[in-house]
C-alpha positions as a Markdown table, in Angstrom:
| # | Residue | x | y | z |
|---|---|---|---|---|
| 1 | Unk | -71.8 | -72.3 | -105.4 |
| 2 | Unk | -68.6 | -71.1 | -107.6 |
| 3 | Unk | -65.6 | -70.0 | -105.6 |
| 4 | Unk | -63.1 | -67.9 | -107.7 |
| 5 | Unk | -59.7 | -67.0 | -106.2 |
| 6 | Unk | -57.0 | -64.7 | -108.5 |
| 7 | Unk | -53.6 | -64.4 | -108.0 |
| 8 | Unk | -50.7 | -62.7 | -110.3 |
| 9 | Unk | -51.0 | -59.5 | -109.2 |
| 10 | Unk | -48.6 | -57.1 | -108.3 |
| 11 | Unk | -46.2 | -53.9 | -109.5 |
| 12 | Unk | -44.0 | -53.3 | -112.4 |
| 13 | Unk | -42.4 | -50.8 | -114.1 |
| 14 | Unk | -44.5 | -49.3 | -117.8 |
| 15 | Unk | -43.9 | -51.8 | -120.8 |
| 16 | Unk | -43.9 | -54.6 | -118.3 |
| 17 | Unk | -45.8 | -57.8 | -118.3 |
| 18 | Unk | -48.4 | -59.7 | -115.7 |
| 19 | Unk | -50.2 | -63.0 | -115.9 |
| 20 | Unk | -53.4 | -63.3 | -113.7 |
| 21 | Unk | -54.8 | -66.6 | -112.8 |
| 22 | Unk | -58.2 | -67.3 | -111.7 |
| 23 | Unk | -58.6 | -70.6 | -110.5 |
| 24 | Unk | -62.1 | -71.6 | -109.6 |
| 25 | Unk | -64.0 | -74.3 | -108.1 |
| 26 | Unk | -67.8 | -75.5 | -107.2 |
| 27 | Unk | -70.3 | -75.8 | -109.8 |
| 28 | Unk | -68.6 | -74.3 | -112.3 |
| 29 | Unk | -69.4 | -76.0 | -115.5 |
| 30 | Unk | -72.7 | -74.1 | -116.3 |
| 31 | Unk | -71.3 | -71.0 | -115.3 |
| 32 | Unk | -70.5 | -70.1 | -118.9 |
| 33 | Unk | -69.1 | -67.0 | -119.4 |
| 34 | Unk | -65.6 | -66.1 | -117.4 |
| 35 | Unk | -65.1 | -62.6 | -117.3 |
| 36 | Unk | -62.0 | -60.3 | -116.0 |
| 37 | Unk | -63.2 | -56.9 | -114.7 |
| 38 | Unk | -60.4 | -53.7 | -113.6 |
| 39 | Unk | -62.0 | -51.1 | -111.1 |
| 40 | Unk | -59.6 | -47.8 | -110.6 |
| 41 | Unk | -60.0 | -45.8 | -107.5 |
| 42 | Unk | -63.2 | -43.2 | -108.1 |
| 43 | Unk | -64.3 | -45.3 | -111.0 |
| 44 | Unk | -66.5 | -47.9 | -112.2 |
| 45 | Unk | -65.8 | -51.3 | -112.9 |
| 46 | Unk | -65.5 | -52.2 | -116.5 |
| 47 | Unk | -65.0 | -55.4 | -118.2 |
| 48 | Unk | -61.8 | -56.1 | -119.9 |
| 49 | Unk | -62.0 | -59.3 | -121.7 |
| 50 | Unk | -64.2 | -62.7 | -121.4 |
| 51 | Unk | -64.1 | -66.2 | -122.3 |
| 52 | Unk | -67.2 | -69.1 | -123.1 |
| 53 | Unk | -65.8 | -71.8 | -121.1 |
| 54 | Unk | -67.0 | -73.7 | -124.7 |
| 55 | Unk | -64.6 | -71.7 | -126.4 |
| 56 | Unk | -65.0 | -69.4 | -129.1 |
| 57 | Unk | -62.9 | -66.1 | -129.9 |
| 58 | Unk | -62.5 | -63.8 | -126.8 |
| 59 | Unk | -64.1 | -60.3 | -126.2 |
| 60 | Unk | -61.5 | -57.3 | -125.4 |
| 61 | Unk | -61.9 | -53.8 | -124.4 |
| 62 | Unk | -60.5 | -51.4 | -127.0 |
| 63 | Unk | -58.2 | -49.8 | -124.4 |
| 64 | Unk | -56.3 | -53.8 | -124.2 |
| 65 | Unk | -56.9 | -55.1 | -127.8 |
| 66 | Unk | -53.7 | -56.2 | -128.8 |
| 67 | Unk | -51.8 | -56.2 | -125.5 |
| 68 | Unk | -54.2 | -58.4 | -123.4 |
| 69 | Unk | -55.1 | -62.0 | -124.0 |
| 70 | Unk | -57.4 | -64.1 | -122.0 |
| 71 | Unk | -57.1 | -68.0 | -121.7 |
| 72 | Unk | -58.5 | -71.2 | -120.0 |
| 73 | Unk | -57.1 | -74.5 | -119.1 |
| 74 | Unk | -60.9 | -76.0 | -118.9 |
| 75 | Unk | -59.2 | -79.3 | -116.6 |
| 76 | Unk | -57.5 | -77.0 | -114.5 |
| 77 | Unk | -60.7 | -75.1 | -113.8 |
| 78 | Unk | -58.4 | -72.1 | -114.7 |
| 79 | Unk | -58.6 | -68.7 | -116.3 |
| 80 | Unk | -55.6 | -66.7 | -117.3 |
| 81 | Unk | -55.6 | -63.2 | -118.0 |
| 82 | Unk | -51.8 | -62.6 | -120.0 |
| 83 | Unk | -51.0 | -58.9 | -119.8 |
| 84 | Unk | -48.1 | -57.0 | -122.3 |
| 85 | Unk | -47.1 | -53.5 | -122.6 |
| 86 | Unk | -48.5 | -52.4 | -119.0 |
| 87 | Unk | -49.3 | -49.0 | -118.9 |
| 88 | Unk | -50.3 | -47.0 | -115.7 |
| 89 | Unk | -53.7 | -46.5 | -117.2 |
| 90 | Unk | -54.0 | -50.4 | -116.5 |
| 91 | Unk | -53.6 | -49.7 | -112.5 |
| 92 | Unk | -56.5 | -51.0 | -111.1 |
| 93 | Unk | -58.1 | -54.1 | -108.5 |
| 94 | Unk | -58.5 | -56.6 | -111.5 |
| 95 | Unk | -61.3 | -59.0 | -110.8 |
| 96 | Unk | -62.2 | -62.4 | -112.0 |
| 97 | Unk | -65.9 | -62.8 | -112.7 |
| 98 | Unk | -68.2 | -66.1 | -113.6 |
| 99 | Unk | -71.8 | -66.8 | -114.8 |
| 100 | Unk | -74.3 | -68.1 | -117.4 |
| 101 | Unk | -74.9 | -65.4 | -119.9 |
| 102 | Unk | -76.1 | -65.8 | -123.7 |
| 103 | Unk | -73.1 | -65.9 | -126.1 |
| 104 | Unk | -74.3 | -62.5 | -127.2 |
| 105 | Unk | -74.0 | -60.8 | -123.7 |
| 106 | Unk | -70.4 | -62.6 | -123.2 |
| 107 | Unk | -69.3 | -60.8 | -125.9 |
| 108 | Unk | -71.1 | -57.2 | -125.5 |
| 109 | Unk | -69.5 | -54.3 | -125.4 |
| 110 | Unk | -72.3 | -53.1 | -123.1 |
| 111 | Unk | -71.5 | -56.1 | -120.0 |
| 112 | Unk | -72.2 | -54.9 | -117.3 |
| 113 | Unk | -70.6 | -56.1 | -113.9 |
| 114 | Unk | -74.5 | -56.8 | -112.5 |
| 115 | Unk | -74.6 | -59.7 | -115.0 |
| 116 | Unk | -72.0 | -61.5 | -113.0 |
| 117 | Unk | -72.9 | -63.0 | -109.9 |
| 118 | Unk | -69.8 | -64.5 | -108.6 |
| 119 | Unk | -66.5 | -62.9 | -108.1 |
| 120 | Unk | -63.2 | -63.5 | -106.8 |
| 121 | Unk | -61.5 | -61.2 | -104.7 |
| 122 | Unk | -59.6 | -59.4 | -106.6 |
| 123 | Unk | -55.9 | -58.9 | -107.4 |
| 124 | Unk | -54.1 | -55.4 | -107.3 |
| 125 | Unk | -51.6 | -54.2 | -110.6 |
| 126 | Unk | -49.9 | -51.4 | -110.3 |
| 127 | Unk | -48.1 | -49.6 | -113.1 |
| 128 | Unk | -45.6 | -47.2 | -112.2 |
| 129 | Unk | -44.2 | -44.7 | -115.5 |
């Protein structure tokens, strides 16, 4: 079992800045691939950026390239997810997710939450304009 638990969350002003943390715990070193999802009210959840806990360069969305960067402090058992530039297109429930995937599906553009079969329980941001 993998527990995930994120925290960070919370409301701030356009142009603003949030660091999520999702710190997990259990058998987590063959779950490979750490994953933060966003889910908006009335719509899907969509994966925002993901880690190989081996390393390797990260996967963004387009809509974060450039203003979102995901870390891990692998003897902490931590993912961070480092947010700039907020914008209230970025309000959503952010979610941390964990599993083993192939490097390839990490990294898609097509990852789909139904890969992922643990999950934290999410952490609100809120961007007011």
């Amino acid at each position: 079992q993998v527990q995930l638990v994120e925290s960070g969350g919370g409301s701030v002003q356009a142009g603003g800045s949030l660091r999520l943390s999702c710190a997990a715990s259990g058998y987590t070193y063959s779950r490979n691939c750490m994953a933060w999802f966003r889910q908006a009210p009335g719509k899907e959840r969509e994966g925002v950026a993901t880690i190989l806990r081996s390393g390797g360069s990260p996967y963004y969305t387009d809509s974060v390239k450039g203003r979102f960067a995901i870390s891990q402090d692998n003897a902490k058992n931590t993912v961070y997810l480092q947010m700039n530039s907020l914008k209230p297109e970025d309000t959503a429930m952010y979610y941390c997710a964990a599993d083993s995937l192939r490097s390839y599906d990490c990294y898609s553009d097509s990852m789909s939450p139904t890969w992922f079969g643990y999950w934290g329980q999410g952490t609100q941001v809120t961007v007011s304009s």
